[in-house]
C-alpha positions in Angstrom: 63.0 43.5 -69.2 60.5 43.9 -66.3 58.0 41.9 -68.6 60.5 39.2 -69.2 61.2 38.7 -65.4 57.1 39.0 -64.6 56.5 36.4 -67.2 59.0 34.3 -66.3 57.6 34.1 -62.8 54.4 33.4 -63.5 54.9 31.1 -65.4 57.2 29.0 -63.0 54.2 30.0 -60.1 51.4 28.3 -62.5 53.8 25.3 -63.0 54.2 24.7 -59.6 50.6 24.8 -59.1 50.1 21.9 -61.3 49.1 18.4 -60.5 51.3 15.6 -61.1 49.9 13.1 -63.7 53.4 10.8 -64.5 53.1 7.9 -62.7 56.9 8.3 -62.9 56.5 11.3 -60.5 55.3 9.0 -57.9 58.5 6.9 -55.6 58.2 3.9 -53.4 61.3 3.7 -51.4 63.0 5.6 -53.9 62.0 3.6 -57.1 59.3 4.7 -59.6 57.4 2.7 -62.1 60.1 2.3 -65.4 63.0 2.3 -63.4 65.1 -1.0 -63.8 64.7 -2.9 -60.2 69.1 -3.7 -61.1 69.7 0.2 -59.9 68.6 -0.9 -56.9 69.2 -4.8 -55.7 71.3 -7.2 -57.0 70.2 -9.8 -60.0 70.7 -12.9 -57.0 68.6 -10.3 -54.6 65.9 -10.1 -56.9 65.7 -13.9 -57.7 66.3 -15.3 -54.9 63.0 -13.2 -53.3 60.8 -14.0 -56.6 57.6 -14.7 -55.6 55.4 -17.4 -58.0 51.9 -15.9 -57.2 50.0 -16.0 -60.8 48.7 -18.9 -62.7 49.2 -16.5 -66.0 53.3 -15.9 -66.2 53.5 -12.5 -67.8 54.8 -11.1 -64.9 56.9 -11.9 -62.1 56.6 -10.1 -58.2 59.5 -9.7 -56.1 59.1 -9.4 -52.4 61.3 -7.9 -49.6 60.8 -8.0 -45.9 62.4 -6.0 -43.5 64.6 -5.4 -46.0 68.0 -3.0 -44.7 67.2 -0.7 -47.6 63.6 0.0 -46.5 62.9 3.2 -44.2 59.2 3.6 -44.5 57.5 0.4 -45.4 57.7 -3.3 -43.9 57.4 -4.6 -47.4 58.1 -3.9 -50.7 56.5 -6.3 -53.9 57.8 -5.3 -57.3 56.9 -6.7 -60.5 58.3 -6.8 -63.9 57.8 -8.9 -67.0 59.2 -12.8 -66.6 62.7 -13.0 -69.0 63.1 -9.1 -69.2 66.7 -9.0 -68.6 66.5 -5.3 -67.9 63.8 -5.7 -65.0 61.4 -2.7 -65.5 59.1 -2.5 -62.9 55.5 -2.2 -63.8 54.1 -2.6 -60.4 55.6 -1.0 -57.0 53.6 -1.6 -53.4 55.1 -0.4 -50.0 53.4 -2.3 -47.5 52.6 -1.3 -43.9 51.6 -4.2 -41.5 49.1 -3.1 -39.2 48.2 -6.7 -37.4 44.4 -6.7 -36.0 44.5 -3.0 -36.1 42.4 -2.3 -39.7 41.2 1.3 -37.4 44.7 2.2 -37.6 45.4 1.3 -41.1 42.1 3.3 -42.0 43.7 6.4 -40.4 47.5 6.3 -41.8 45.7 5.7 -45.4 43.5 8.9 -44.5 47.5 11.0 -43.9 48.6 9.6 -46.7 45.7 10.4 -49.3 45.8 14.2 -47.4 49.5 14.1 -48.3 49.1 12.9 -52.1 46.3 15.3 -53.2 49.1 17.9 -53.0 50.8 15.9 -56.0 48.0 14.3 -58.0 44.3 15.6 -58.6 41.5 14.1 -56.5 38.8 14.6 -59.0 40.3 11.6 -60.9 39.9 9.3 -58.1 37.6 6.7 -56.9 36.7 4.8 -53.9 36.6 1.0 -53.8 35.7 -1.2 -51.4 34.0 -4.6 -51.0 35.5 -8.5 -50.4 38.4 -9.5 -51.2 38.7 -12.0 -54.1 41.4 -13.9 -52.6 39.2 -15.2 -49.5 36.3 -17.5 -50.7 34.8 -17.1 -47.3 34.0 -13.3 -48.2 35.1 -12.3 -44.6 38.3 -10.3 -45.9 37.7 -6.8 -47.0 39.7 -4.4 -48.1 39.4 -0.3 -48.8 41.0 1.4 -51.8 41.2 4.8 -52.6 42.6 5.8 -56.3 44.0 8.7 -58.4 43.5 7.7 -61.9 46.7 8.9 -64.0 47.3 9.9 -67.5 47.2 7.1 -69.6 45.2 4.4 -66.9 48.0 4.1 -64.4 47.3 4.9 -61.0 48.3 5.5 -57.6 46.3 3.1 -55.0 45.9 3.4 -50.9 45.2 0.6 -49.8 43.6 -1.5 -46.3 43.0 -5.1 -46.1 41.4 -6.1 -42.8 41.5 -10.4 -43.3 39.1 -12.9 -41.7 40.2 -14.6 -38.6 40.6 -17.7 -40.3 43.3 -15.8 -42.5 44.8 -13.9 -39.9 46.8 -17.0 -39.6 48.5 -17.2 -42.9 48.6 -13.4 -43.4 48.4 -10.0 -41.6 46.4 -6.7 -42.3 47.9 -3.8 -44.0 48.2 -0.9 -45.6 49.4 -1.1 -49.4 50.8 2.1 -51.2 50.6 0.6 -54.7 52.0 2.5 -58.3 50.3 0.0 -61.3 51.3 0.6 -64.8 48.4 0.0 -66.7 49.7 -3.2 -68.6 50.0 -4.5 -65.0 47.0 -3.2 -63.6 45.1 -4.9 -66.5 47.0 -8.1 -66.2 46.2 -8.3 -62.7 42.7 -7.6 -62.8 42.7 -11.0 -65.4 44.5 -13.2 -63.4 43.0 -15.7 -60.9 44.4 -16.5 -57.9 
């Protein structure tokens, strides 16, 4: 019996000490990537926020602002496949406006990475940065760090500092971004 019970707690000790690697495991305002976007806002909600950013239609991203149901974030974009009646999110960003303050997005991104190497293993992760593709000007930049996932999804921290002249149509932010790899690849294909 006494090897039973010494078993049985090792065993639940090693599985604790495991890192995540479901991107399922990972929540945005309480939603994970494969949840239906319906167990949270209405069908009108959800249209009536679509947002028509992609020249390829494959998929379709939500946004809420200052939404009541959000409690950490300022902004939430959630995409799901265009005529899936189900609405299974493939792509889930919280977004954190920090206007002309790129410094301070730099450190919450630093908390938050700290925070997620608890869940998910920092030797499958990467640093990106560089300009972002969105401003011809080459002004904007952005900083990404990643944790690659089991099967290509991953988990990605996010700042975007934009170029004066974009300031005015849009504000830097920190991004906490779950991709599905379908999405992530879809993305990655799509002009802007």
């Amino acid at each position: 019996m006494k090897r039973l019970l010494i078993i049985l707690i090792l065993t639940f000790t090693f599985q604790s000490l495991t890192k995540a690697d479901d991107i399922r495991d990972f929540q945005v305002e309480g939603m994970s990537i494969g949840d239906s976007l319906l167990d949270h806002f209405n069908e009108k909600e959800i249209l009536e926020h679509d947002g028509n950013y992609y020249s390829k239609k494959k998929f379709v991203t939500t946004v809420f602002n200052n939404h009541p149901k959000l409690k950490q974030y300022d902004w939430l974009q959630i995409s799901y496949k265009r005529n899936d009646s189900k609405y299974v999110i493939y792509s889930l960003d919280g977004v954190i406006e920090f206007k002309k303050n790129y410094k301070g997005c730099l450190k919450k991104k630093d908390i938050i990475i700290n925070s997620l190497t608890t869940f998910f293993d920092k030797k499958n992760s990467r640093i990106e940065n560089g300009k972002h593709r969105a401003d011809k000007s080459g002004k904007s930049i952005f900083e990404n760090f990643v944790f690659e996932l089991d099967n290509d999804h991953e988990i990605v921290i996010s700042c975007l500092d934009w170029s004066q002249e974009l300031e005015k149509k849009y504000f830097d932010h920190l991004k906490v971004v779950a991709n599905h790899t379908e999405f992530k690849e879809f993305i990655w294909s799509n002009p802007f």
